[in-house]
TIDO-753772 format. One record per residue (C-alpha): residue number from 1; residue in one letter; z, x negated, y. Coordinates in steps of 0.1 Angstrom, whole numbers. Example, Ala and Ser with C-alpha at 12.3 -4.5 7.8 and 13.67 -1.06 7.14 Angstrom:
# TIDO-753772
+-----+------+-------+-------+-------+
: pos : code :    pz :    px :    py :
+-----+------+-------+-------+-------+
:   1 :    A :    78 :  -123 :   -45 :
:   2 :    S :    71 :  -137 :   -11 :
+-----+------+-------+-------+-------+
This chain:
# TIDO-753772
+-----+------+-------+-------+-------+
: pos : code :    pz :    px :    py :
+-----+------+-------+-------+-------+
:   1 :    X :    71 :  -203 :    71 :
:   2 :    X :    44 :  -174 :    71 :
:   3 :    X :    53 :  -139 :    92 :
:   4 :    X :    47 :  -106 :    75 :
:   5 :    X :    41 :   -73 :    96 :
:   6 :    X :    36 :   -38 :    73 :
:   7 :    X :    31 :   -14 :    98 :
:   8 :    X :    34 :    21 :    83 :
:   9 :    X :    33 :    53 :    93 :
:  10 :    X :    69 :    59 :    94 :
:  11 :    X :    84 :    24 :    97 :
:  12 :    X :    76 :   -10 :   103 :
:  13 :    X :    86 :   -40 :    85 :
:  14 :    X :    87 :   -77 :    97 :
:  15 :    X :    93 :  -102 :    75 :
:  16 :    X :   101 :  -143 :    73 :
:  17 :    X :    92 :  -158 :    45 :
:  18 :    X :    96 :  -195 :    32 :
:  19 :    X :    72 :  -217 :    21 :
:  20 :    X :    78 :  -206 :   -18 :
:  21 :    X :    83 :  -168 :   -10 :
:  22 :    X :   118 :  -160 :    -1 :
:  23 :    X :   125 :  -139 :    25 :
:  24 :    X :   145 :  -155 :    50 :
:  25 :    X :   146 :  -126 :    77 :
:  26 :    X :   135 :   -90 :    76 :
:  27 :    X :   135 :   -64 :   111 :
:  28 :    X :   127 :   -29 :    99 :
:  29 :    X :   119 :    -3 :   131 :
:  30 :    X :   107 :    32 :   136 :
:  31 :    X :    70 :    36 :   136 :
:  32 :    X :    67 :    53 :   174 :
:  33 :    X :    37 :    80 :   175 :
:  34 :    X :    32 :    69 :   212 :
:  35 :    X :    10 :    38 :   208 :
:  36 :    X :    21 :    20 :   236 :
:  37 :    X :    57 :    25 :   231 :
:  38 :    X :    51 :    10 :   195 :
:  39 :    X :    30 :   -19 :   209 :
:  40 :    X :    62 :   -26 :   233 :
:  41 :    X :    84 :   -24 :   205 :
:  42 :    X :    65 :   -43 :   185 :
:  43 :    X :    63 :   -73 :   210 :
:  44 :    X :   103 :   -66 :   218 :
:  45 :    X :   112 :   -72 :   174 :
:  46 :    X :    86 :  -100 :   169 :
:  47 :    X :   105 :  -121 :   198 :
:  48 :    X :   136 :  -133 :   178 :
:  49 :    X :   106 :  -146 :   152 :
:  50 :    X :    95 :  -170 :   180 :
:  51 :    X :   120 :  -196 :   173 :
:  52 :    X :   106 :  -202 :   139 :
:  53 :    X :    77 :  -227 :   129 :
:  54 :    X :    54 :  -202 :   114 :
:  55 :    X :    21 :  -212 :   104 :
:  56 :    X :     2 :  -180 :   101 :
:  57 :    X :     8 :  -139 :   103 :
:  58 :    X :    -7 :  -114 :    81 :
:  59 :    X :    -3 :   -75 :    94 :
:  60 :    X :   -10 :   -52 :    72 :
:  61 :    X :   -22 :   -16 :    90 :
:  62 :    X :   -28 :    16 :    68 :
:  63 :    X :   -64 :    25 :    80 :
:  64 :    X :   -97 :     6 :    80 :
:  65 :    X :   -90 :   -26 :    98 :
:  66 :    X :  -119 :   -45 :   117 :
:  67 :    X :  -113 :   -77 :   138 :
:  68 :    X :   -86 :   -72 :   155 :
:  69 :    X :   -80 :   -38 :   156 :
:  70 :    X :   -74 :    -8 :   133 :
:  71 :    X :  -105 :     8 :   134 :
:  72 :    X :   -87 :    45 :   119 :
:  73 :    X :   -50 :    43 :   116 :
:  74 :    X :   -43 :    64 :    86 :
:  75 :    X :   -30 :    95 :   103 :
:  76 :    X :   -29 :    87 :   138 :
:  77 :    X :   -51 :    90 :   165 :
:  78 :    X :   -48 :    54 :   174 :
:  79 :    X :   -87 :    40 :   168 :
:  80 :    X :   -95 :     8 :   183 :
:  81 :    X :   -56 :     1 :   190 :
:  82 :    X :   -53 :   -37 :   201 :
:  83 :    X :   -22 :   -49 :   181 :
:  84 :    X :   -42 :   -86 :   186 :
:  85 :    X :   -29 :   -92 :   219 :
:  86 :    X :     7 :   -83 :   218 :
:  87 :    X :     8 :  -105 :   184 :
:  88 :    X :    -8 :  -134 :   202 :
:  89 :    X :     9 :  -138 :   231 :
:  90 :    X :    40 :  -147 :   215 :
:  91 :    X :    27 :  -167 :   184 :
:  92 :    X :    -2 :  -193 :   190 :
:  93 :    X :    -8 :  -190 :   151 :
:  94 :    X :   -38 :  -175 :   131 :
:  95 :    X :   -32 :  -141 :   126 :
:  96 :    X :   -48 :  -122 :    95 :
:  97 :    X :   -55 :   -80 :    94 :
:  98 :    X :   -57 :   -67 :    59 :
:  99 :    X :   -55 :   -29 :    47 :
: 100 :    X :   -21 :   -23 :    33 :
: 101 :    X :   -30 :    -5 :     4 :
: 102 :    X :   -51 :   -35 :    -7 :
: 103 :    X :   -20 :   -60 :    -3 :
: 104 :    X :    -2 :   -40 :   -21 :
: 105 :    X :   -32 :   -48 :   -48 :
: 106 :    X :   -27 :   -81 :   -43 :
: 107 :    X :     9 :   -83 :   -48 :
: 108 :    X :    11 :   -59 :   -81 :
: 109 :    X :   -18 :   -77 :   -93 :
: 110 :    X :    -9 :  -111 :   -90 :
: 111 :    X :   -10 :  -135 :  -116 :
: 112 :    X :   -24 :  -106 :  -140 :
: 113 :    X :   -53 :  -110 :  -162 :
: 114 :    X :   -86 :   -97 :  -156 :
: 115 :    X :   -96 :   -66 :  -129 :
: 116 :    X :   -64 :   -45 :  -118 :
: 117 :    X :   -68 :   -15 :   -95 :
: 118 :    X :   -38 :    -6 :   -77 :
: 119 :    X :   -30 :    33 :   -69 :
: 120 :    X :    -3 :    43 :   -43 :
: 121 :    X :     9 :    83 :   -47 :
: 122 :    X :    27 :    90 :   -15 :
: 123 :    X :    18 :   111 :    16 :
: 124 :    X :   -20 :   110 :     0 :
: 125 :    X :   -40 :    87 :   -28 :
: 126 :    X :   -52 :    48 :   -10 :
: 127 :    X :   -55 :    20 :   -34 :
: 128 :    X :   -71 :   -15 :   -37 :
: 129 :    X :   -85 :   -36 :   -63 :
: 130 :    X :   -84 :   -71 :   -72 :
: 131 :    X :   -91 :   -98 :   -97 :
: 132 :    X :   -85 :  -137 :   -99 :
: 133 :    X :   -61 :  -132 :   -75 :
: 134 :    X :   -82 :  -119 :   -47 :
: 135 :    X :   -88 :   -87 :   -33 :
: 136 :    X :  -120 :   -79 :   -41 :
: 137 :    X :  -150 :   -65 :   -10 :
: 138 :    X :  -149 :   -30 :   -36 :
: 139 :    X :  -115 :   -23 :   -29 :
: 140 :    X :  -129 :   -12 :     6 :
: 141 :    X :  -147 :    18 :    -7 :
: 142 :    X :  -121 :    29 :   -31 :
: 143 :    X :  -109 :    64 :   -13 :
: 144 :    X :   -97 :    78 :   -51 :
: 145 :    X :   -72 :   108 :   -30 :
: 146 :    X :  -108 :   124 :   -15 :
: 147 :    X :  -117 :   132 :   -52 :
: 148 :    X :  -123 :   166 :   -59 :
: 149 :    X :  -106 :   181 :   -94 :
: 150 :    X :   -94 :   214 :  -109 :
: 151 :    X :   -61 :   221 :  -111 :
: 152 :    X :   -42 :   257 :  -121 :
: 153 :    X :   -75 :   269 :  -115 :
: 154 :    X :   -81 :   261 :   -79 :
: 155 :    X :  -101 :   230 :   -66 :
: 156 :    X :   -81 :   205 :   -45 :
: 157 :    X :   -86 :   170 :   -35 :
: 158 :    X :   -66 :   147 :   -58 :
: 159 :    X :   -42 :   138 :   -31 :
: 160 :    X :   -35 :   174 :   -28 :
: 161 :    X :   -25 :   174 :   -60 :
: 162 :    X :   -10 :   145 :   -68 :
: 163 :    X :     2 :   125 :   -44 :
: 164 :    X :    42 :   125 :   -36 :
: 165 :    X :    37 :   146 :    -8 :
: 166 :    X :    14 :   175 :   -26 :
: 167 :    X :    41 :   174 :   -55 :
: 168 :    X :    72 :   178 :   -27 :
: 169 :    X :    54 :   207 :   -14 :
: 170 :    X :    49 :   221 :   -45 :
: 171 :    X :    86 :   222 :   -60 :
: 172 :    X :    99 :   222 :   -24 :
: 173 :    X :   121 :   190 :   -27 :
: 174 :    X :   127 :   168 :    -3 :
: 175 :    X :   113 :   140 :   -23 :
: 176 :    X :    90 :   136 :   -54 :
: 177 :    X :   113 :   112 :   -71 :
: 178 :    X :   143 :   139 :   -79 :
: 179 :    X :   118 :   155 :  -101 :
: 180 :    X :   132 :   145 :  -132 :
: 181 :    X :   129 :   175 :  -159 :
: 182 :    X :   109 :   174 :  -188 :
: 183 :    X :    87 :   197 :  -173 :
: 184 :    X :    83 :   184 :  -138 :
: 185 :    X :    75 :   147 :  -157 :
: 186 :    X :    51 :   166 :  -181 :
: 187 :    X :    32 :   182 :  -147 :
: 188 :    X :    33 :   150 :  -124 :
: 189 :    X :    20 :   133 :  -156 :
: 190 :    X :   -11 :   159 :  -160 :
: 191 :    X :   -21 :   158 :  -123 :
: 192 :    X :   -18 :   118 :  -121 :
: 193 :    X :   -42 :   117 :  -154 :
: 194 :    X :   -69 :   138 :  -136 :
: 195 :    X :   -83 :   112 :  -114 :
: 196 :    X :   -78 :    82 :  -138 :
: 197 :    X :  -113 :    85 :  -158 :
: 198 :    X :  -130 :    86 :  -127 :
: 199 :    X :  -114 :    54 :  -113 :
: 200 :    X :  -119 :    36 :  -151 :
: 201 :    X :  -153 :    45 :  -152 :
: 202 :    X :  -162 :    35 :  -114 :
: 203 :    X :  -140 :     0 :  -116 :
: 204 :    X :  -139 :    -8 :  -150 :
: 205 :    X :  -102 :   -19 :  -144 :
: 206 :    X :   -79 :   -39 :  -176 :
: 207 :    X :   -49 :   -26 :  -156 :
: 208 :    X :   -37 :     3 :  -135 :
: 209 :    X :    -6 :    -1 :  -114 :
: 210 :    X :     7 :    32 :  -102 :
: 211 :    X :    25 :    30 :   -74 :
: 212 :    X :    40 :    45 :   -39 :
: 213 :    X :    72 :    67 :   -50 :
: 214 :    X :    59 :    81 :   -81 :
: 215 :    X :    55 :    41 :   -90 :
: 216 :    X :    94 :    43 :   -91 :
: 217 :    X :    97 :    67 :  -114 :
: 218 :    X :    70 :    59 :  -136 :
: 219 :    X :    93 :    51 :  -164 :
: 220 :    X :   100 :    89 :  -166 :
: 221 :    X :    65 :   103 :  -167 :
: 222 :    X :    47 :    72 :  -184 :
: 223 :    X :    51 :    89 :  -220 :
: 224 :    X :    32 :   121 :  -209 :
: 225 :    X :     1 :   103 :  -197 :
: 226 :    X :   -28 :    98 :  -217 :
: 227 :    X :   -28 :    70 :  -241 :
: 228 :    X :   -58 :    65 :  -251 :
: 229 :    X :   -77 :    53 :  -220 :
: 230 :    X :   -85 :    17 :  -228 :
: 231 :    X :   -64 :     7 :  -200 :
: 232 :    X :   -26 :    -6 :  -199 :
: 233 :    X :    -7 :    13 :  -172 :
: 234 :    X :    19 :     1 :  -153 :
: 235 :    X :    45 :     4 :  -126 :
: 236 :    X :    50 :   -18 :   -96 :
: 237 :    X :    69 :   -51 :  -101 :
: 238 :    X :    89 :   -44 :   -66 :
: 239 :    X :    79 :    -4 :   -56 :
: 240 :    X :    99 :   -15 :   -25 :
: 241 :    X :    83 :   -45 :   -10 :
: 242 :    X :    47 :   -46 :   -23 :
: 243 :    X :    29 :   -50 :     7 :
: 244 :    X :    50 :   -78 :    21 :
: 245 :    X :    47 :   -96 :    -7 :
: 246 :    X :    11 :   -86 :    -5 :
: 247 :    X :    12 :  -105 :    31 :
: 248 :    X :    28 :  -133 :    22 :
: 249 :    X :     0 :  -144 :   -14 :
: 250 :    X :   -22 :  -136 :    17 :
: 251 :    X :    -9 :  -157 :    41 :
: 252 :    X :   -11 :  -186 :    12 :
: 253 :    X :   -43 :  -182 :     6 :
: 254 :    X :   -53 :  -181 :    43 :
: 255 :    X :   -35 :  -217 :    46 :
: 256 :    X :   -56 :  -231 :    17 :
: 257 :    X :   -89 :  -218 :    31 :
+-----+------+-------+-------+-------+
């Protein structure tokens, strides 16, 4: 059995899997801003996992991860938090630290032919990109949100355009996926499009999974985006669980390595 831990920003997810990729038990807690209430929680809903044979664990951490520790921690000011430590004290496993955008990319991608880049819209822009199966060293450097683009005649960062959270803020929902109107489609379809030149030309990808919320309603606002960009565009096989999935092909490969 491999253990999966998505740490997000919000809430954290941990995750049994079997050998062939079912999930056999899942936890799901509040991502605490105090770090080390989190670490204590974190340590308190990893113990019921200790009575399993697990034969690695893959945390994936939404910042730049280095060792054992996430170096920047998306929006929090947790650098150089040790989430090592709690992690091996109760499992005396390898454990694996990956960037969660770029699991993501390796679960969307998986199995798909040539180079795919995988795009998460949601509080900003991340992404990863992989091909043969791996996640690929380049992947590291993608930062596609930090773009800057014109848009109703002002000059914005993609992600402040385009990302769930820029698009909430500017039809005042509460989330980007009750935009459902033709025009609201036609709109979230024109700022999406803006950035995706740049990441063709840069990547040179066969495949562009859009994900985060807006990959949950890509159905909606796929027929507005451009169609002639020598790419196939696609939305997320599971919008929901990407990056544990992400952990789990990880934890695989880890085995065989």
């Amino acid at each position: 059995m491999y253990l999966a831990v998505d740490i997000g920003g919000t809430k954290t997810l941990i995750a049994l899997f079997s050998s062939r990729g079912r999930v056999l038990k899942r936890i799901k807690f509040k991502t605490s801003k105090n770090q080390r209430m989190f670490l204590s929680e974190l340590s308190d809903y990893l113990q019921p996992f200790t009575k399993f044979k697990i034969k690695n664990i893959v945390v994936a951490i939404p910042g730049l991860v280095q060792k054992s520790y996430s170096v920047k921690f998306g929006n929090r000011d947790w650098d150089n938090i040790d989430i090592f430590t709690p992690i091996s004290e109760l499992f005396g496993v390898p454990i694996y630290f990956e960037n969660d955008a770029n699991l993501a990319a390796l679960s969307e991608s998986f199995r798909l032919p040539g180079r795919t880049v995988f795009l998460t819209f949601s509080t900003g822009i991340g992404g990863g990109v992989c091909e043969k199966n791996r996640i690929l060293p380049i992947s590291n450097s993608l930062e596609p949100g930090h773009k800057i683009y014109e848009y109703n005649g002002q000059k914005k960062e993609w992600e402040d355009i385009a990302s769930a959270h820029a698009l909430e803020c500017a039809y005042h929902v509460d989330y980007a996926t009750n935009l459902r109107k033709k025009e609201q489609l036609e709109d979230i379809a024109r700022r999406i499009a803006l950035g995706l030149p740049d990441i063709i030309k840069q990547y040179k990808p066969d495949t562009i999974v859009l994900g985060g919320p807006m990959g949950k309603i890509f159905k909606l606002y796929a027929k507005y985006l451009p169609q002639d960009l020598g790419v196939k565009l696609r939305r997320p096989k599971r919008p929901n669980e990407s990056v544990i999935y992400g952990c789990y092909i990880y934890a695989k490969q880890k085995e065989r390595e």
